[in-house]
C-alpha positions, 0 to 999 in steps of 0.5 A: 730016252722016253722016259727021261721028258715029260711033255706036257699039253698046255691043259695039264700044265695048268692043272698040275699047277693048280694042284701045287697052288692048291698045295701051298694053300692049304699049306699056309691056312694050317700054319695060319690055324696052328699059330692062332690057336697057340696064341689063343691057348696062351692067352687063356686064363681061367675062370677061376683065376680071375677070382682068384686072391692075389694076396700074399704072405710076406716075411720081414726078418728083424735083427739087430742091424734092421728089418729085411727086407726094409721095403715091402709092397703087397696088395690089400688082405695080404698079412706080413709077419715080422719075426725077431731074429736078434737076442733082445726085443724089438717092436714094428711101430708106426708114428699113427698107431697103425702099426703096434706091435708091442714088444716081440720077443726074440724068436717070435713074430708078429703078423698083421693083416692089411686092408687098408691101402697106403704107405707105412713108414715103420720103426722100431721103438727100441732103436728108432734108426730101424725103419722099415717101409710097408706100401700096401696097394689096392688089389687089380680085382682079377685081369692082367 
């Protein structure tokens, strides 16, 4: 039965628990370190993508029942391209001019590149109960 207690001087008590404090120190200062370092890196962004365009390309289909999307939102340089998906013409106007598409042929399209930021309430000339709305805002200029 010698081996089964272990009999420990007050001294070694305290050292051995030292040690197992000592443990769990470093213990809980690496995972403190891991999740920083994974919150850092997945907060990161680049360079690059702070100068980067957010621009887009939008796509509004014209058929003979409207345009679709009806409602379209993108930021200033984005281009939306209006193709005629119907067997007669159409066009993309606005009530100011901004828009002037003239006629679009069936199976062709019109694009537009937007600097100006605003809303733009458009129709078809043709059938002037086909609306469509564009609302272009200003870009974020990088961030989040």
């Amino acid at each position: 039965m010698f081996g089964l207690f272990v009999v420990l001087t007050p001294q070694e008590y305290i050292f051995e628990l030292k040690i197992f404090t000592m443990k769990t120190r470093i213990f809980l200062l690496s995972s403190v370190l891991i999740i920083v370092a994974v919150l850092i890196v997945s907060c990161y962004k680049s360079k690059s993508s702070y100068n980067s365009s957010s621009t887009t390309n939008s796509k509004v289909s014209i058929t003979s029942s409207g345009f679709s999307p009806a409602s379209v939102t993108i930021v200033t340089g984005s281009t939306v391209s209006w193709t005629n998906n119907d067997n007669m013409a159409h066009t993309v106007t606005t009530a100011d001019g901004g828009i002037n598409s003239g006629d679009i042929a069936p199976q062709s399209s019109y694009t537009k590149t937007f600097t100006t930021a605003g809303t733009y309430n458009y129709y078809d000339a043709h059938n002037t109960n086909m609306t469509g709305v564009l609302i272009v805002t200003t870009s974020s200029g990088g961030g989040y």
